[in-house]
C-alpha positions as CSV (number, residue, x, y, z in Angstrom):
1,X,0.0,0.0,0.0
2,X,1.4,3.4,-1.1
3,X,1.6,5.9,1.4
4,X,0.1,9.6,1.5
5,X,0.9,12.5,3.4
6,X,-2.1,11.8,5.1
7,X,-1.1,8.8,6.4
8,X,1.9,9.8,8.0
9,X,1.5,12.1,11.1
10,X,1.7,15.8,9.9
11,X,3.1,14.9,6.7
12,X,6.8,15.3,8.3
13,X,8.0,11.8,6.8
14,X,6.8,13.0,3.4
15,X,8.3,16.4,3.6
16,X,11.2,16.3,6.1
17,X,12.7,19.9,4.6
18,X,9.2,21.6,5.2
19,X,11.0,23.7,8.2
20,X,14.1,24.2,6.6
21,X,12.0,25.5,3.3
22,X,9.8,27.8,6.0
23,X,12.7,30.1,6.4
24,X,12.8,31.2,2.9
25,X,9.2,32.3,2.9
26,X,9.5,36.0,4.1
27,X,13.2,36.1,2.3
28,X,11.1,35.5,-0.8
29,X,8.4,38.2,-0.6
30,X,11.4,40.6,0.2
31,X,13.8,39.6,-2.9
32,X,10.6,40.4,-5.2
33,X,9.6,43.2,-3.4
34,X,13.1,44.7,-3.7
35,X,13.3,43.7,-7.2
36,X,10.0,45.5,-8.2
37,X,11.2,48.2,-6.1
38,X,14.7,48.4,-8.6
39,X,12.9,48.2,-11.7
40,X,10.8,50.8,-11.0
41,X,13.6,52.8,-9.9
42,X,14.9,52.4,-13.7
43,X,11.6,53.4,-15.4
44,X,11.3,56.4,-13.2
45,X,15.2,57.3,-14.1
46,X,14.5,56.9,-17.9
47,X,11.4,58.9,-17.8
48,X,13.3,61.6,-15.5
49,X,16.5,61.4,-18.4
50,X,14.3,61.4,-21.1
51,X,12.1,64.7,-19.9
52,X,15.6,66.5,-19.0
53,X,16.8,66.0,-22.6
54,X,13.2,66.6,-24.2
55,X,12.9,70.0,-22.7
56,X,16.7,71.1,-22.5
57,X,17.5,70.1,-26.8
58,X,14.7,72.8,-28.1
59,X,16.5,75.5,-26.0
60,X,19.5,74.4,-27.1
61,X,18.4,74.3,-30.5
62,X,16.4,77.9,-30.3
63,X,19.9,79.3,-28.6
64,X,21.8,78.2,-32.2
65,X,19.0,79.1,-34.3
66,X,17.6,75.8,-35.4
67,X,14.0,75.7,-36.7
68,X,11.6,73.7,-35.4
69,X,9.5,72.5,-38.6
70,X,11.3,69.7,-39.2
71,X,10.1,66.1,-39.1
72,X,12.9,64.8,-37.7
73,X,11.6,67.3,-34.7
74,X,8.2,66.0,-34.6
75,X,9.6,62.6,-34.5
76,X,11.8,62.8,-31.6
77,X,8.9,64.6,-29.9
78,X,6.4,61.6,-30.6
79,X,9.4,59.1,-29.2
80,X,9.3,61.1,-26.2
81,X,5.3,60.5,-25.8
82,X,5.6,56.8,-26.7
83,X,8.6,57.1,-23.9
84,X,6.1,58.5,-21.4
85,X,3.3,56.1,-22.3
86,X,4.8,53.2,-22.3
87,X,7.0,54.3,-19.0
88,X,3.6,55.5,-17.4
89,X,2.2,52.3,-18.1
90,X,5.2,50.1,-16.6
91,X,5.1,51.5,-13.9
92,X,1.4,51.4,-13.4
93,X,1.2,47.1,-14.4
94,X,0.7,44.9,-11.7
95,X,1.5,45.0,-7.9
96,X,3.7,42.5,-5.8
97,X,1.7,39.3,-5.1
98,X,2.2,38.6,-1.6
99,X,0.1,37.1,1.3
100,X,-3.6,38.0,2.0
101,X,-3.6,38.2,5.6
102,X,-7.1,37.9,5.4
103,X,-7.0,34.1,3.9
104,X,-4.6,33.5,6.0
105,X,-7.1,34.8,8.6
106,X,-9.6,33.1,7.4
107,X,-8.4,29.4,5.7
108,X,-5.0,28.6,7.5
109,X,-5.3,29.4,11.4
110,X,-6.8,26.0,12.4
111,X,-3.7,24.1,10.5
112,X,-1.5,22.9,12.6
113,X,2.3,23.9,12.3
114,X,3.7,22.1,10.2
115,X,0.7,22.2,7.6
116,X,0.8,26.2,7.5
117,X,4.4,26.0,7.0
118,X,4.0,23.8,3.8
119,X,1.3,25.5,2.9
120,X,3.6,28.6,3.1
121,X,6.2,27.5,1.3
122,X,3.7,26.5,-1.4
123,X,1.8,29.8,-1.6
124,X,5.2,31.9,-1.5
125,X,6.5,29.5,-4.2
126,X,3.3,30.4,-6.3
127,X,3.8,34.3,-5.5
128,X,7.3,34.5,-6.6
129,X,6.9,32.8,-10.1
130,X,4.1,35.3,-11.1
131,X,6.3,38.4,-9.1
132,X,8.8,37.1,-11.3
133,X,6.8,37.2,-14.1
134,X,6.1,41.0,-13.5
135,X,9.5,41.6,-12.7
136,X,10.0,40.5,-16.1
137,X,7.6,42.2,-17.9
138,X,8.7,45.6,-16.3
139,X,11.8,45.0,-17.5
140,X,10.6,44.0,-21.3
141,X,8.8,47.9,-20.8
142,X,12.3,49.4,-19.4
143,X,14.2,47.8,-22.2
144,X,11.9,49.2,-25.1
145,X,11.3,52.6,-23.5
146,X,15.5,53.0,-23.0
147,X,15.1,52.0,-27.0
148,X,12.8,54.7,-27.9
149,X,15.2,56.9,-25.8
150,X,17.7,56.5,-28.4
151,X,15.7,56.8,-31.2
152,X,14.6,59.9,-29.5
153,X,18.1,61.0,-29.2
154,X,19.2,60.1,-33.2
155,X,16.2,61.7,-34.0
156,X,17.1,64.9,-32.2
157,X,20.7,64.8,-33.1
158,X,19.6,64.0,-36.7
159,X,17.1,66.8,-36.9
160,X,19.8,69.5,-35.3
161,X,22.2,68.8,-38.3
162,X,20.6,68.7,-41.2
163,X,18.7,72.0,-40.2
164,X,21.8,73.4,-38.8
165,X,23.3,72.9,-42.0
166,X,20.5,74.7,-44.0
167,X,20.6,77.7,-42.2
């Protein structure tokens, strides 16, 4: 007869680790919430960079006499609000998955030990992979607005020359 972890007494025989696994639980929630934190800090610096060089290249540009009906000007400008949108939006996606006190509350007091702690490791298991998942699609968002950034930028830096030189 195969055994279950309901035949042995508090599943310990099954899952000998369960205590040693425990510890990593809150260690978990921190790591992603850290991470999250980190990423955002990067959208928020690239939407910061991007606004100091959107605003500071037309003075720049007005101080040497470089008009501003160019294309090249209205498509470094559109960058810049496809920068902003998509940077608004990363920033905005998703919240760290971590525990509802209120389930716990609710579903997991009347465990005893050793089933709330491999319950916990379960349910922090199952938070990190989808915090990881948005870790990773924040970053997806950084990486494409820090790409628009430089297209930005060419755009600019195209758009200074070839009306600086037809002046």
């Amino acid at each position: 007869m195969s055994e279950t972890i309901k035949d042995i007494p508090n599943g310990a025989g099954k899952y000998p680790s369960t205590e040693l696994a425990y510890e990593f639980v809150q260690f978990s929630y921190s790591v992603a919430i850290n991470r999250l934190q980190a990423i955002d800090s990067k959208i928020q610096g690239l939407l910061t960079s991007a606004t100091a060089i959107t605003v500071a290249v037309p003075i720049f540009a007005k101080a040497i006499s470089v008009g501003f009906s160019s294309n090249w000007f209205y498509a470094a400008m559109a960058a810049y609000v496809a920068l902003v949108v998509v940077g608004v939006y990363g920033m905005k996606m998703g919240t760290v998955k971590v525990i509802d006190l209120k389930k716990l509350y609710n579903e997991w007091l009347h465990k005893d030990i050793w089933e709330f702690k491999k319950d916990g490791v379960f349910f922090a298991g199952e938070d990190f992979n989808d915090n990881k998942g948005l870790i990773d699609k924040k970053s997806l968002f950084r990486n494409i607005m820090a790409i628009i950034l430089l297209g930005e930028i060419l755009c600019i830096v195209v758009w200074v020359v070839t009306t600086g030189q037809s002046i």
